[in-house]
Jmol script that loads the backbone (N, CA, C; Angstrom):
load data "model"
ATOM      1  N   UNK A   1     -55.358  97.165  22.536  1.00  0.00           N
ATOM      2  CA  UNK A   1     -54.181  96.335  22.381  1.00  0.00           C
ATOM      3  C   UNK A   1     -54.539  95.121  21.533  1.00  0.00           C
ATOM      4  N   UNK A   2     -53.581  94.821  20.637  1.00  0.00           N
ATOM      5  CA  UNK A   2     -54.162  94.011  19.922  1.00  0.00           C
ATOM      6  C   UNK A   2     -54.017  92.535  20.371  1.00  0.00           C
ATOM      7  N   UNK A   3     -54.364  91.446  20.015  1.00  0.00           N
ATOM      8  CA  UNK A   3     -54.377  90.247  20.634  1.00  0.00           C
ATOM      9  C   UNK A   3     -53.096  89.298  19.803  1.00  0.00           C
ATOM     10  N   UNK A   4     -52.324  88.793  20.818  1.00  0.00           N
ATOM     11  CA  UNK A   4     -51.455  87.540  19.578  1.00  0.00           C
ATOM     12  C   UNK A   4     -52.309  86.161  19.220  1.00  0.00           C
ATOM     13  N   UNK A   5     -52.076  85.288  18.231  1.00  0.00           N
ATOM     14  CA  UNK A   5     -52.660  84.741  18.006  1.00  0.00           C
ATOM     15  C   UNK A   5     -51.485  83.673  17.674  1.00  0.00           C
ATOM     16  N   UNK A   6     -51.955  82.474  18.072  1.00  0.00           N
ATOM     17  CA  UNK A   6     -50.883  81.298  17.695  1.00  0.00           C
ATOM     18  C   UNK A   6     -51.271  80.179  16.395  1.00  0.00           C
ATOM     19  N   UNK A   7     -50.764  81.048  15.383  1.00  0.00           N
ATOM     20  CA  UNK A   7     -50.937  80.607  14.140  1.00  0.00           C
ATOM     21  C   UNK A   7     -50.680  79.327  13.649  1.00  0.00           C
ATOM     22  N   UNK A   8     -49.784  78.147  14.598  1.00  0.00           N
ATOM     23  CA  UNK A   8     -49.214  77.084  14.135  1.00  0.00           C
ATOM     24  C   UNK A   8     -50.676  76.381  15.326  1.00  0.00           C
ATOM     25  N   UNK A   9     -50.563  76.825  15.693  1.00  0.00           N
ATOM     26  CA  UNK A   9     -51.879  75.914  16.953  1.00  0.00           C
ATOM     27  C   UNK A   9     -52.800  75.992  15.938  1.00  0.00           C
ATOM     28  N   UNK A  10     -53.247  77.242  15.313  1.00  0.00           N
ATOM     29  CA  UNK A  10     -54.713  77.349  14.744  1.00  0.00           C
ATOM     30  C   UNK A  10     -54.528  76.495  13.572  1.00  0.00           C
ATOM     31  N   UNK A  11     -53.877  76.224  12.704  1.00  0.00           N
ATOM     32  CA  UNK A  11     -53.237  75.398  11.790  1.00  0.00           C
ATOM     33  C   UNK A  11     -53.726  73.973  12.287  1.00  0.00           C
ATOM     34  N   UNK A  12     -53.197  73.583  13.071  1.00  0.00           N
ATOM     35  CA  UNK A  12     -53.236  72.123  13.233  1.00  0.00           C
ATOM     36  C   UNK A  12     -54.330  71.907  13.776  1.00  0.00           C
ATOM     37  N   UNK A  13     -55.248  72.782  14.240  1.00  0.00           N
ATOM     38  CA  UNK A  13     -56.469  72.041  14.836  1.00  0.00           C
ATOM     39  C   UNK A  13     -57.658  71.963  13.860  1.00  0.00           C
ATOM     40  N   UNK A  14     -56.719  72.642  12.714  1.00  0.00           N
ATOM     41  CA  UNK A  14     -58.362  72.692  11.422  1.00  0.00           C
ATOM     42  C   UNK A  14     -57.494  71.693  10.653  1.00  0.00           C
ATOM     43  N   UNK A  15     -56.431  71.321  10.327  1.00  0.00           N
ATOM     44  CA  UNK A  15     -56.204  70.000   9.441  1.00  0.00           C
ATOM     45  C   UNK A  15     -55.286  70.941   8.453  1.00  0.00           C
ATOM     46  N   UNK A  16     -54.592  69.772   7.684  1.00  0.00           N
ATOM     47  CA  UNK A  16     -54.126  70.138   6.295  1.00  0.00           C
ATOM     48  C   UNK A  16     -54.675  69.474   5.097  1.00  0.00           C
ATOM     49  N   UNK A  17     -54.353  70.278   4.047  1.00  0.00           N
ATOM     50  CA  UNK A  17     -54.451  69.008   2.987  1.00  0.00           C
ATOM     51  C   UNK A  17     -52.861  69.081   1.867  1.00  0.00           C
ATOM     52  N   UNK A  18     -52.395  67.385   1.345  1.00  0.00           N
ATOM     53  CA  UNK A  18     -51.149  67.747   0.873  1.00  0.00           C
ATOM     54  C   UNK A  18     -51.616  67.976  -0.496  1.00  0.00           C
ATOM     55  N   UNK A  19     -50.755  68.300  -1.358  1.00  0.00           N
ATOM     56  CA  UNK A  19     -50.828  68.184  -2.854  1.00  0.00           C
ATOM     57  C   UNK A  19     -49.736  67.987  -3.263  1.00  0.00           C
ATOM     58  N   UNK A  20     -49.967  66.871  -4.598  1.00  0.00           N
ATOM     59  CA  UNK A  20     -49.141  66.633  -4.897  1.00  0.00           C
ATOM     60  C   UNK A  20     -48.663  66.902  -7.077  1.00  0.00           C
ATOM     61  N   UNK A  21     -48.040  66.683  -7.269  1.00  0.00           N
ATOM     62  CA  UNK A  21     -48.258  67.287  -9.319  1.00  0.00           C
ATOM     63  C   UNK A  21     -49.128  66.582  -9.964  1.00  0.00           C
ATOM     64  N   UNK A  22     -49.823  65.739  -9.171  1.00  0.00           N
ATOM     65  CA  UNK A  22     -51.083  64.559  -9.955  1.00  0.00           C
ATOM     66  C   UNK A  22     -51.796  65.075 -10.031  1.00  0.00           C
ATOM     67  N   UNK A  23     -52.003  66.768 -10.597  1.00  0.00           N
ATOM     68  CA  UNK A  23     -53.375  67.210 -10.781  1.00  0.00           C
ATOM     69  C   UNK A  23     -54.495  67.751 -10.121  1.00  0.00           C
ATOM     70  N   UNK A  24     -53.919  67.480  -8.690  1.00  0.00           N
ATOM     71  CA  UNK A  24     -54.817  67.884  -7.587  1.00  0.00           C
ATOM     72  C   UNK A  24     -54.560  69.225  -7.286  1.00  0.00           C
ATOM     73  N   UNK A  25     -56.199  69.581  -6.728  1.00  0.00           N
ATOM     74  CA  UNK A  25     -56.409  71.330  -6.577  1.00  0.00           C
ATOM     75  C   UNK A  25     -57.072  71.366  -5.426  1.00  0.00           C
ATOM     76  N   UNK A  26     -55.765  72.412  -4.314  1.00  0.00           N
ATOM     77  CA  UNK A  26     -56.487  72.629  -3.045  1.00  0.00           C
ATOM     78  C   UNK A  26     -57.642  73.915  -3.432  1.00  0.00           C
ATOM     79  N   UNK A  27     -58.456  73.792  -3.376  1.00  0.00           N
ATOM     80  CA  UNK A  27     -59.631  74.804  -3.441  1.00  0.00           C
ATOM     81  C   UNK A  27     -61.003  74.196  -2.844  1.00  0.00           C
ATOM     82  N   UNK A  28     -61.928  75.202  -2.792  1.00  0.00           N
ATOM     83  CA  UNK A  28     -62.921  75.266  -1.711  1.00  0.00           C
ATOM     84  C   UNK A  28     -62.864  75.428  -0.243  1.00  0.00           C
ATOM     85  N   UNK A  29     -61.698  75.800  -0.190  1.00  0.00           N
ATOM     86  CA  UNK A  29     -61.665  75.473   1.587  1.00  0.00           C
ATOM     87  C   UNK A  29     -60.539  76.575   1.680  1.00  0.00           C
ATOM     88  N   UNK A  30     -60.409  77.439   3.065  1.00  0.00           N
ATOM     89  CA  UNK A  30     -59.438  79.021   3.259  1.00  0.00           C
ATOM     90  C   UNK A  30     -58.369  78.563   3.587  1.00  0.00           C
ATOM     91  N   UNK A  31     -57.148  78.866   2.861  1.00  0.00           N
ATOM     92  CA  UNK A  31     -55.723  78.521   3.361  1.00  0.00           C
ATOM     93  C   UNK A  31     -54.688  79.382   3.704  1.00  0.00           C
ATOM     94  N   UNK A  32     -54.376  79.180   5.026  1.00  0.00           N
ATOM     95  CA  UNK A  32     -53.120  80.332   5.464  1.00  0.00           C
ATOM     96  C   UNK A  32     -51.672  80.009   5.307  1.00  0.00           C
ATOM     97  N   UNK A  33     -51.636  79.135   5.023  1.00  0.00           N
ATOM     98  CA  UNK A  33     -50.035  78.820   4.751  1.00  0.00           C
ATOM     99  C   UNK A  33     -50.097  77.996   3.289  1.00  0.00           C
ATOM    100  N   UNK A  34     -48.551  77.971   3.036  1.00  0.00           N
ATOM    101  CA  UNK A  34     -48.398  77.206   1.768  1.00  0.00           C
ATOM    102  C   UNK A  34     -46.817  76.611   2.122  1.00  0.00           C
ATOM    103  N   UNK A  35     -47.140  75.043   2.495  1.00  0.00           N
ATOM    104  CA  UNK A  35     -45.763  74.761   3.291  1.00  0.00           C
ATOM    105  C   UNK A  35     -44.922  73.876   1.709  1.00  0.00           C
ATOM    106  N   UNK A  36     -43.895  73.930   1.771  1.00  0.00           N
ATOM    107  CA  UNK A  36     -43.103  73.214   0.621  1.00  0.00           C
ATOM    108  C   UNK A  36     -42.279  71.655   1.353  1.00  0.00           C
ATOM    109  N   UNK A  37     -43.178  70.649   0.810  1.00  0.00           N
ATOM    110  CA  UNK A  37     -42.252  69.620   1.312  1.00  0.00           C
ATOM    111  C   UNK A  37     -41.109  68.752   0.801  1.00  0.00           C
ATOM    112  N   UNK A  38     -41.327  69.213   0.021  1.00  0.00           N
ATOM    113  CA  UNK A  38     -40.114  69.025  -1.328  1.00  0.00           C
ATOM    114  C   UNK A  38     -39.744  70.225  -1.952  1.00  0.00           C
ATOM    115  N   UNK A  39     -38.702  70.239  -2.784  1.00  0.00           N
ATOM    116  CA  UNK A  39     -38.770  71.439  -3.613  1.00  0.00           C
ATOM    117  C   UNK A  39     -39.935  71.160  -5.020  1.00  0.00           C
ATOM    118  N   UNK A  40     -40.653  72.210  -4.671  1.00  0.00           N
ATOM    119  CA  UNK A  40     -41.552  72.506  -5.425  1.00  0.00           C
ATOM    120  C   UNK A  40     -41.914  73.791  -6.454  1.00  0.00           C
ATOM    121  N   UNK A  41     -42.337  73.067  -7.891  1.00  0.00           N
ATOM    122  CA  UNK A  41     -42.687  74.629  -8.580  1.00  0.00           C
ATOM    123  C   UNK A  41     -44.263  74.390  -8.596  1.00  0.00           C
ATOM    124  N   UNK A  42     -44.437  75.681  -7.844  1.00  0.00           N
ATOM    125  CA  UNK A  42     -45.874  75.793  -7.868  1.00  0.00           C
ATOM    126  C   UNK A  42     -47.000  75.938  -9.702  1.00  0.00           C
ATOM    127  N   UNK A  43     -48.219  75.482  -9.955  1.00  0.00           N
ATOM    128  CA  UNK A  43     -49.101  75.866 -10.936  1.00  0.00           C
ATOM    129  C   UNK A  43     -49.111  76.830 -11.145  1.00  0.00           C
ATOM    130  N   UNK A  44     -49.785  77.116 -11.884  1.00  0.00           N
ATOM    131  CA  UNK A  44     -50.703  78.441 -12.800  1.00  0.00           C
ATOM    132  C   UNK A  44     -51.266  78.801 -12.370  1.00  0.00           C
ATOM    133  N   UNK A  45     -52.176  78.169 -11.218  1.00  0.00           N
ATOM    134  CA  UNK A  45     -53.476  78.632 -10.713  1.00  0.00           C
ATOM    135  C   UNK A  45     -53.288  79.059  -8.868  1.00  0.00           C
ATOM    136  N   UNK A  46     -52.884  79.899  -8.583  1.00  0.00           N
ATOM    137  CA  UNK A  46     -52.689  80.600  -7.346  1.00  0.00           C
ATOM    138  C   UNK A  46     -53.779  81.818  -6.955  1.00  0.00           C
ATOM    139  N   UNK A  47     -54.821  81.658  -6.234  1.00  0.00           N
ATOM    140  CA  UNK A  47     -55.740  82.597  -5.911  1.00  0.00           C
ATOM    141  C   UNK A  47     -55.546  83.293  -4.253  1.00  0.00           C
ATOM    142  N   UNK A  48     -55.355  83.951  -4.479  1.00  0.00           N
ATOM    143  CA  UNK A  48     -55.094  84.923  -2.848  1.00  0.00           C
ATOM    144  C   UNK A  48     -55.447  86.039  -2.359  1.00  0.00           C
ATOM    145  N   UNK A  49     -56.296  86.318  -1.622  1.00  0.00           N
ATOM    146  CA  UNK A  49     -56.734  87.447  -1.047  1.00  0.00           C
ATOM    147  C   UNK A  49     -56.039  88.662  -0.480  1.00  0.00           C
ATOM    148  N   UNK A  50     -55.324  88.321  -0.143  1.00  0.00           N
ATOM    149  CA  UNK A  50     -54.329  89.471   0.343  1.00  0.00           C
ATOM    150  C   UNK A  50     -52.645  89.372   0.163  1.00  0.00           C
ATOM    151  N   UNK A  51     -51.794  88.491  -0.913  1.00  0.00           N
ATOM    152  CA  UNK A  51     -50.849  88.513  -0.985  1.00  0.00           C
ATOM    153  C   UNK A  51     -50.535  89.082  -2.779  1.00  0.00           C
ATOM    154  N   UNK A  52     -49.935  90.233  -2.711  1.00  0.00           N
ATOM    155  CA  UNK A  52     -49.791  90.914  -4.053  1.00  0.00           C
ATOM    156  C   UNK A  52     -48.547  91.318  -4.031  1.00  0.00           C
ATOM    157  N   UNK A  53     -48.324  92.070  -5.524  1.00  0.00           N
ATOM    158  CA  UNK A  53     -47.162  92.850  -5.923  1.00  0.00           C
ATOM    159  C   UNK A  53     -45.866  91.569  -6.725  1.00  0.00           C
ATOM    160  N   UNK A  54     -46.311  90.465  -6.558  1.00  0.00           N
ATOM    161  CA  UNK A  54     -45.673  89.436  -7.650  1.00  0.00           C
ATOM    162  C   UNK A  54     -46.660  87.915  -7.710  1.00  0.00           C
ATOM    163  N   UNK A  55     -46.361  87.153  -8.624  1.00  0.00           N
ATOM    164  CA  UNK A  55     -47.014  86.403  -8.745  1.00  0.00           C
ATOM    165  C   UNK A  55     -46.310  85.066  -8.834  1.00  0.00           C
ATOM    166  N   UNK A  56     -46.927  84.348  -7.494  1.00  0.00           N
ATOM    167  CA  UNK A  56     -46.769  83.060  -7.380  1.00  0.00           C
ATOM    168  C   UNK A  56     -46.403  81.918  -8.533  1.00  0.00           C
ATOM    169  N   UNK A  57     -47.003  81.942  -8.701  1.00  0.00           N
ATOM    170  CA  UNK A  57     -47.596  80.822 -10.402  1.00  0.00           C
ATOM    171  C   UNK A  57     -46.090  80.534 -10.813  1.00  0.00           C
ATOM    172  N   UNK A  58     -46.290  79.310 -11.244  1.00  0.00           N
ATOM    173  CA  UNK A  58     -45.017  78.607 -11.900  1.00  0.00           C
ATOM    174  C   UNK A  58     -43.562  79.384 -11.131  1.00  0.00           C
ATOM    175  N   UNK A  59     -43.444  79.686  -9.876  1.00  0.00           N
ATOM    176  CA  UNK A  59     -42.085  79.571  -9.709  1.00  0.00           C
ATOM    177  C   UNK A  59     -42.127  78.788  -8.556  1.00  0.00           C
ATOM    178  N   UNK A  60     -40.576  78.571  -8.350  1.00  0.00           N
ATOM    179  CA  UNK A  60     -39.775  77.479  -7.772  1.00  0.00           C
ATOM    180  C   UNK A  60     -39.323  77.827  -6.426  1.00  0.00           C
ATOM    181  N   UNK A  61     -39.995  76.759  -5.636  1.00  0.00           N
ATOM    182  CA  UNK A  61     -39.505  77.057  -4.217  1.00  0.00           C
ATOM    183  C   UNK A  61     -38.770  75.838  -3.161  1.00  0.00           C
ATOM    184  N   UNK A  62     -38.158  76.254  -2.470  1.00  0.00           N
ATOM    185  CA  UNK A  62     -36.891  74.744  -1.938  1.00  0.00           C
ATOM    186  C   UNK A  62     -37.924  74.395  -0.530  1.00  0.00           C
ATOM    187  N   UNK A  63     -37.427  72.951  -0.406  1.00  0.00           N
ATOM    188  CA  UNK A  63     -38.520  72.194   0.544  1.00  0.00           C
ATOM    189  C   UNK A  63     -37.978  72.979   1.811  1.00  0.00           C
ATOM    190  N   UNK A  64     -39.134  73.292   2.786  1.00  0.00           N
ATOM    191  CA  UNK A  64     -38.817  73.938   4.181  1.00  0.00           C
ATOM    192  C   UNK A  64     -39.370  75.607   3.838  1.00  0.00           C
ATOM    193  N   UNK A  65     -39.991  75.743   2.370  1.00  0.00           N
ATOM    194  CA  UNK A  65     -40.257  77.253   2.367  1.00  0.00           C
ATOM    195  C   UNK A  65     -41.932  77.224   2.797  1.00  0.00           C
ATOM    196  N   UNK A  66     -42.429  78.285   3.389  1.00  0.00           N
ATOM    197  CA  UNK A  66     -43.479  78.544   4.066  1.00  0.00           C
ATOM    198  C   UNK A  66     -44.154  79.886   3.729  1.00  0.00           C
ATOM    199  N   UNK A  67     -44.837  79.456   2.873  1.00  0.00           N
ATOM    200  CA  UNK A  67     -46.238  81.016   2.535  1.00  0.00           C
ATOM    201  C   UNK A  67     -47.088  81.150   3.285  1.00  0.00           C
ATOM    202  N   UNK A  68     -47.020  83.052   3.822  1.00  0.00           N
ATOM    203  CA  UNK A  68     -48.040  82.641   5.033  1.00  0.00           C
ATOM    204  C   UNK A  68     -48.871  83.535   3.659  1.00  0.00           C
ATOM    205  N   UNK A  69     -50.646  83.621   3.742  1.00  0.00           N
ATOM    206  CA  UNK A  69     -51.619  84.240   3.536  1.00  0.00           C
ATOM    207  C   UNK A  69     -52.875  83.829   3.864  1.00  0.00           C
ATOM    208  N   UNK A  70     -53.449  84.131   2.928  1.00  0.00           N
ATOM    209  CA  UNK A  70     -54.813  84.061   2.403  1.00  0.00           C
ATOM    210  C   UNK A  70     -55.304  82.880   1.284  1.00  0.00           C
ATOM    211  N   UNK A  71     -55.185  82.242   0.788  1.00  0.00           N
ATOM    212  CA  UNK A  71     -54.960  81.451  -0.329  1.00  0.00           C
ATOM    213  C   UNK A  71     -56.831  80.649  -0.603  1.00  0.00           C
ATOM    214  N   UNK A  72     -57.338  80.823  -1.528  1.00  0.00           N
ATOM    215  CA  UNK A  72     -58.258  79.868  -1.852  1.00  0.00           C
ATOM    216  C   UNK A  72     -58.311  79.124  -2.754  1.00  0.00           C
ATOM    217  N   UNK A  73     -57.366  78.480  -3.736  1.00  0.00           N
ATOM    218  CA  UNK A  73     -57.298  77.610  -4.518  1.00  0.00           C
ATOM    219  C   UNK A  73     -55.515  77.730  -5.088  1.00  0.00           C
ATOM    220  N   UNK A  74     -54.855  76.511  -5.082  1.00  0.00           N
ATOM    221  CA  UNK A  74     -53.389  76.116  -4.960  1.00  0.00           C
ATOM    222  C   UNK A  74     -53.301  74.930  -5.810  1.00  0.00           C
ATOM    223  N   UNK A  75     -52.187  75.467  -6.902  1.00  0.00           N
ATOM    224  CA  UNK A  75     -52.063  73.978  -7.769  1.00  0.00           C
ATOM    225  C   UNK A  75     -50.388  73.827  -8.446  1.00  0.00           C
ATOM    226  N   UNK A  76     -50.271  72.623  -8.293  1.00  0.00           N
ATOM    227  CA  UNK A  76     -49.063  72.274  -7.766  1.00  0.00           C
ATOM    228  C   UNK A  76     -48.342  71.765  -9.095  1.00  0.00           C
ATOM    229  N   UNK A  77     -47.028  72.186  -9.902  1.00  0.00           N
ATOM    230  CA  UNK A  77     -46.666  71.680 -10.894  1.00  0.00           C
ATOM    231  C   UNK A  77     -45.797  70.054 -10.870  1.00  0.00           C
ATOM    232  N   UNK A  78     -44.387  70.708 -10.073  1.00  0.00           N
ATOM    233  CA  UNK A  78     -44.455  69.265  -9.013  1.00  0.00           C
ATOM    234  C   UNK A  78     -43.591  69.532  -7.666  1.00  0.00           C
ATOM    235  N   UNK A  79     -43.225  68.456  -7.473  1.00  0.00           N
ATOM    236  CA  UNK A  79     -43.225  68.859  -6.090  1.00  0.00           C
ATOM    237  C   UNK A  79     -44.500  68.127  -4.926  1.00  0.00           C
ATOM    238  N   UNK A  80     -44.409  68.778  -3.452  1.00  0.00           N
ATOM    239  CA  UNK A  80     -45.341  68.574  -2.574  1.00  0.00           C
ATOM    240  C   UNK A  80     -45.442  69.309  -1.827  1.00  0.00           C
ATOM    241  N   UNK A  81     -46.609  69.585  -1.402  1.00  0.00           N
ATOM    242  CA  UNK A  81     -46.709  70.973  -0.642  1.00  0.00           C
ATOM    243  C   UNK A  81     -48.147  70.284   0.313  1.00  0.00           C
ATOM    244  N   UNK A  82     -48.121  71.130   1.619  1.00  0.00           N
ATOM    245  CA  UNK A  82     -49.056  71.126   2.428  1.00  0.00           C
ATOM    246  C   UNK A  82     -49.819  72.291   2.577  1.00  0.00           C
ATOM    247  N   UNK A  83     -51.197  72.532   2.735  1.00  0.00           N
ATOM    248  CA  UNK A  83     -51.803  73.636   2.857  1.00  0.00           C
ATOM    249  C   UNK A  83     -52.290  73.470   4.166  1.00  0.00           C
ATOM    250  N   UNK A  84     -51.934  74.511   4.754  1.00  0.00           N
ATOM    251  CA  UNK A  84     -52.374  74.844   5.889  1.00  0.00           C
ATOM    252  C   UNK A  84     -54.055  75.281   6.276  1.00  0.00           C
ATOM    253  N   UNK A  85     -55.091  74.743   6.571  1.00  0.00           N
ATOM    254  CA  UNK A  85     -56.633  75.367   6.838  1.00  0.00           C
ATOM    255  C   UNK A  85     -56.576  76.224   7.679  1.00  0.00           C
ATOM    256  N   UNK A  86     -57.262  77.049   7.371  1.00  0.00           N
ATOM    257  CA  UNK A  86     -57.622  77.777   8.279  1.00  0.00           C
ATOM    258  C   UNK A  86     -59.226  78.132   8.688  1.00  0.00           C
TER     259      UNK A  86
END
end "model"
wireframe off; spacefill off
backbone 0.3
color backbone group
């Protein structure tokens, strides 16, 4: 049987980091979510382990939208976004 796991608990006990269009790049560190705190168009540079079949990069998402994955490096055109650690 498989086990549930409480993904918003595990979230908050490893931290976030925000980003904002000043250039900053969440990378080096494993990210499971990709929260939108504004409406945001995401960068060019979207790296993800297990989320395929379209590509992130430069499109536009409304504040309150929530990517769950895999993510190791996130860059932000503008907008603000929180990355979730995992």
């Amino acid at each position: 049987m498989a086990s549930s796991r409480n993904n918003a608990l595990e979230f908050s006990s490893v931290g976030s980091v925000i980003l904002t269009n000043s250039g900053d790049s969440g990378s080096g560190k494993s990210f499971g979510a990709i929260q939108m705190l504004q409406d945001t168009t995401l960068g060019s540079t979207i790296t993800s382990t297990n989320v395929t079949g379209t590509s992130l990069a430069s499109k536009t998402f409304g504040a309150g939208t929530i990517i769950y994955g895999q993510f190791t490096q996130v860059t932000v055109g503008t907008g603000l976004v929180a990355l979730h650690i995992v």
